[in-house]
C-alpha positions as a Markdown table, in Angstrom:
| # | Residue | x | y | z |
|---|---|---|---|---|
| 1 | Unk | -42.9 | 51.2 | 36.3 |
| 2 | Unk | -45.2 | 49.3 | 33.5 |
| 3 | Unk | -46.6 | 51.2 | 30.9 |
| 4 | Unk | -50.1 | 50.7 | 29.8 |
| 5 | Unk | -49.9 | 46.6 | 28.9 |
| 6 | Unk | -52.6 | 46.9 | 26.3 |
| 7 | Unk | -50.3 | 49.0 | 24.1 |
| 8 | Unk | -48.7 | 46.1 | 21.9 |
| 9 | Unk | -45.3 | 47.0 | 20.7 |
| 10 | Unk | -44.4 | 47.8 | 17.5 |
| 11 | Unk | -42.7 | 44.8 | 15.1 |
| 12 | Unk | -39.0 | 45.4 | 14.7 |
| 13 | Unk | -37.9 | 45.3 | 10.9 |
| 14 | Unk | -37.1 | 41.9 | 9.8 |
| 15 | Unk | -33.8 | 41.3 | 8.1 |
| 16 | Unk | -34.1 | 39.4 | 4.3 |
| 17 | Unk | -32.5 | 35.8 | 5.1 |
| 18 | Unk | -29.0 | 35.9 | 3.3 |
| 19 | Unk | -28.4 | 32.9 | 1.6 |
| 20 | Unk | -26.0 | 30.7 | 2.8 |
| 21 | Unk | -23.0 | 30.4 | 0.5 |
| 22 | Unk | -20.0 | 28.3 | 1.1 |
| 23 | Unk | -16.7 | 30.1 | 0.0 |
| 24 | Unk | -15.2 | 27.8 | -2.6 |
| 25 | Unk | -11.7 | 29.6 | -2.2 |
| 26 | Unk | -9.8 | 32.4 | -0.3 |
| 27 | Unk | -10.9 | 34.4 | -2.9 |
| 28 | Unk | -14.6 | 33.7 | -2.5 |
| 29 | Unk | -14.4 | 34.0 | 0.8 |
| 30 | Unk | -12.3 | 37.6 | 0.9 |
| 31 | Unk | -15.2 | 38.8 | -1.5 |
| 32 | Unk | -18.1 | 38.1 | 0.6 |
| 33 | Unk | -16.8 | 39.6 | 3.5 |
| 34 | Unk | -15.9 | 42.8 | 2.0 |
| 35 | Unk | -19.9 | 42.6 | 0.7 |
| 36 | Unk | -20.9 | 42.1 | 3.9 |
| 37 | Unk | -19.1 | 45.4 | 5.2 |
| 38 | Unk | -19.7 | 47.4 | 2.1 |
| 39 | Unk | -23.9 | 46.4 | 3.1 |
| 40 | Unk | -23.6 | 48.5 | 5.6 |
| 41 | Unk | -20.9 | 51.4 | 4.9 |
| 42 | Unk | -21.8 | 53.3 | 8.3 |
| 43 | Unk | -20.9 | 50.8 | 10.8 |
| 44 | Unk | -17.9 | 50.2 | 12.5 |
| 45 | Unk | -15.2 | 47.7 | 11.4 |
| 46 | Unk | -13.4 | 46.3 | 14.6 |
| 47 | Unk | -9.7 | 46.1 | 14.0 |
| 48 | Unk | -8.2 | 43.7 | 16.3 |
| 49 | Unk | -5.1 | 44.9 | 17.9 |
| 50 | Unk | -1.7 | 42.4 | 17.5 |
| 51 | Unk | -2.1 | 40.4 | 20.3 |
| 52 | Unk | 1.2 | 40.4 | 22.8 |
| 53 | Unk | 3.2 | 36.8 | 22.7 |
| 54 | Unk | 2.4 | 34.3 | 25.5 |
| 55 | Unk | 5.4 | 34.6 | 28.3 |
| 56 | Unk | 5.6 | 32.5 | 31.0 |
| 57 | Unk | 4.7 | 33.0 | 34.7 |
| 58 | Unk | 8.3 | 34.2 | 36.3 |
| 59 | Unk | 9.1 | 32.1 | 38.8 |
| 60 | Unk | 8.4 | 32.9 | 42.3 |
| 61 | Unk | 10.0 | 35.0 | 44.9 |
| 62 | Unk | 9.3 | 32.8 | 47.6 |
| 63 | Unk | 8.7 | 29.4 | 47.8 |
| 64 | Unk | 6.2 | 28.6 | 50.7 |
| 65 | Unk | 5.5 | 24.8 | 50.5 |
| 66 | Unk | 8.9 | 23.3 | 50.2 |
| 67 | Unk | 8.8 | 19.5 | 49.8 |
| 68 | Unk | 10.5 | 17.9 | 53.4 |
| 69 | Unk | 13.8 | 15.9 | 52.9 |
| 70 | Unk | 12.2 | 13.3 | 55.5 |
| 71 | Unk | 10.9 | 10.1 | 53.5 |
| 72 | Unk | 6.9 | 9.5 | 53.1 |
| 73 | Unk | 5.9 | 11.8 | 50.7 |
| 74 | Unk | 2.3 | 12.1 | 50.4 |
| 75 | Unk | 0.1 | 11.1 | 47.2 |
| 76 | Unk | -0.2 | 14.4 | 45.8 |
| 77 | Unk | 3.3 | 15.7 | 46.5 |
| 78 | Unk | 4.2 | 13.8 | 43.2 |
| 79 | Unk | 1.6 | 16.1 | 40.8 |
| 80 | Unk | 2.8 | 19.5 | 42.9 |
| 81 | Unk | 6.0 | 18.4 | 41.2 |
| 82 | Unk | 4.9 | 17.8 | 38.1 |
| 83 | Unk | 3.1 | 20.5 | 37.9 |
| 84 | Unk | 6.2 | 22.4 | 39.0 |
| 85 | Unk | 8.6 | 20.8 | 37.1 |
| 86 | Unk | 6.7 | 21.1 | 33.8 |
| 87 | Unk | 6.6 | 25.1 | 34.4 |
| 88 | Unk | 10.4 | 25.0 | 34.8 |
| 89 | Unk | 10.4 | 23.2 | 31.3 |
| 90 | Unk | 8.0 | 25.6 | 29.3 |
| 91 | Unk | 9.9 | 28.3 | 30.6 |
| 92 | Unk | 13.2 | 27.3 | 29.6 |
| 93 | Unk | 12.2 | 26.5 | 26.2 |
| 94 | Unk | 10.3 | 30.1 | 26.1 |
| 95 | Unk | 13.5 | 31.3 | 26.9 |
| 96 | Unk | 15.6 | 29.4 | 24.4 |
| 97 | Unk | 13.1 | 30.2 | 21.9 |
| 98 | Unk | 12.9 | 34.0 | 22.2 |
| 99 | Unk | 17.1 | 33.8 | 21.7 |
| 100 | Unk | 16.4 | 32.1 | 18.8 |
| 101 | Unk | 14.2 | 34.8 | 17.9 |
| 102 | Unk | 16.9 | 37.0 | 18.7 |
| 103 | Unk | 19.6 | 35.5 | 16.7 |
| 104 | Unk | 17.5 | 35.3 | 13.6 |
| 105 | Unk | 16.4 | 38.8 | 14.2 |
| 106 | Unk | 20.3 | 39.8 | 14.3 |
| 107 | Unk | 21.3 | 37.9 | 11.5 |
| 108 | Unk | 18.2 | 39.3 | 8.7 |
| 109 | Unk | 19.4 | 42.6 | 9.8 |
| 110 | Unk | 23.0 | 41.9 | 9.2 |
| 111 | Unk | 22.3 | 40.5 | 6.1 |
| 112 | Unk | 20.1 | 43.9 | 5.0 |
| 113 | Unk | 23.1 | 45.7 | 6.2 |
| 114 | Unk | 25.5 | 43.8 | 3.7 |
| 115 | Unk | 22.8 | 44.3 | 0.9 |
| 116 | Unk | 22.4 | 47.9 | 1.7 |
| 117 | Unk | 26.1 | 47.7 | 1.5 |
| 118 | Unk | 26.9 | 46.5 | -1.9 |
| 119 | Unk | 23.8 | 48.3 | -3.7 |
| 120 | Unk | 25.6 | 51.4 | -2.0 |
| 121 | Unk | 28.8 | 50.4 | -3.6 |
| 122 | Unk | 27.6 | 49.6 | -7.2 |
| 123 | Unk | 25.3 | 53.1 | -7.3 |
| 124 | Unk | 29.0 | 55.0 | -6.5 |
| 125 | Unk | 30.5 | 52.5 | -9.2 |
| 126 | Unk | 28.0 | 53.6 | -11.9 |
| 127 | Unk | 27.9 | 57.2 | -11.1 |
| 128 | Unk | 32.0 | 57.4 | -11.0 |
| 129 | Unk | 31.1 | 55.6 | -15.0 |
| 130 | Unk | 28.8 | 58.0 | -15.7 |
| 131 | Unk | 31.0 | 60.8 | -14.4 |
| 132 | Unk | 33.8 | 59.7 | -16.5 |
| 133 | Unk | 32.1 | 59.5 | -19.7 |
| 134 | Unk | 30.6 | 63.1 | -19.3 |
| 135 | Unk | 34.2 | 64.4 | -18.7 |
| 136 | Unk | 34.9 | 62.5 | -21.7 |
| 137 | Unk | 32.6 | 64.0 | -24.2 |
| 138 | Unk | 33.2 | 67.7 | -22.7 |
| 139 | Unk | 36.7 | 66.6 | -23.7 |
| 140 | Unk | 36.1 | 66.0 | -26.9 |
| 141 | Unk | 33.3 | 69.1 | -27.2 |
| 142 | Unk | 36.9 | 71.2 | -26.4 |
| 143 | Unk | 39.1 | 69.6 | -28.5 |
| 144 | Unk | 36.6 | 69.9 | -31.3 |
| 145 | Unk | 36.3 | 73.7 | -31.0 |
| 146 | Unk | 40.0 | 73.9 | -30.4 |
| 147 | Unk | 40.6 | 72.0 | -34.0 |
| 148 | Unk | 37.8 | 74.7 | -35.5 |
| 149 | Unk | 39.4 | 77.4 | -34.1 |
| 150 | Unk | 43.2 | 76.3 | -35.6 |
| 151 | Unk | 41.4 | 76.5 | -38.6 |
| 152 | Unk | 40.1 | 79.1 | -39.2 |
C-alpha cells in the first residue's frame, strides 16, 4: 500500500498570517467578515437554517416505577421526584408561555387589521373628495360653455 518512501512530498501553500484585528464596533466587525467572504468569492457561505424552539419532553404514556404508598422511601426516591417534578414545572410554564405567544400573536394581528381598516377608510374618504371636486369643475367647464353659447 506504501508508495516509494524516499519520494518526499511536496510543501502545501502556506497561507500569509492575517493580522489579528479586534472589531472596535458592530460596524467593524460586519466589515471584516464580509472581507473575509469576499477573499474568497468561490466558496460556499453556510446559511444556517432557523433553528425549531425547544419543547418539552411530553409526558409519558406509562409510568413504570410508581413510588409505593407504604412508608420508607429509599434515599434516591426523593431526586426521582425532583427530577420529576421539575419536568412537570418546565412544561407547564412552556405551555403558559407559548399562549402567551399566542395571545400576543392574536392581538398584533388584530391591531394590523384595525390599521388596515382605517387607512382603507381614509383612501375611500379622499377619493370620494377627489371625485367631488372633478364633478365640480366639469360643472363649471358646462356651465361656462352654456353662458358662451347664450351669448352668442
Amino acid at each position: 500500500n506504501m508508495a516509494a518512501p524516499s519520494a518526499p512530498r511536496p510543501p502545501r501553500p502556506r497561507k500569509e498570517p492575517q493580522p489579528l484585528v479586534i472589531p472596535r464596533s458592530a460596524a467593524e466587525e460586519q466589515r471584516l467578515r464580509l472581507e473575509r467572504l469576499m477573499r474568497n468569492p468561490d466558496k460556499t457561505v453556510p446559511i444556517p437554517e432557523k433553528l425549531n424552539e425547544w419543547a418539552p419532553r411530553p409526558p409519558p404514556e406509562f409510568v413504570r416505577d410508581v413510588m409505593g404508598s407504604s412508608a420508607g422511601a429509599g434515599s434516591g426516591e426523593f431526586h426521582v421526584y425532583r427530577h420529576l417534578r421539575r419536568r412537570e414545572y418546565q412544561r407547564q410554564d412552556f405551555m403558559d408561555a407559548m399562549a402567551e405567544k399566542q395571545r400576543l400573536d392574536e392581538e398584533f394581528q388584530k391591531k394590523l387589521e384595525r390599521n388596515k381598516m382605517i387607512a382603507e377608510e381614509q383612501t375611500a374618504k379622499r377619493r370620494r373628495k377627489r371625485q367631488k371636486l372633478k364633478e365640480k369643475k366639469l360643472q363649471a367647464k358646462k356651465n361656462k360653455l352654456e353662458q358662451k353659447k347664450q351669448e352668442k
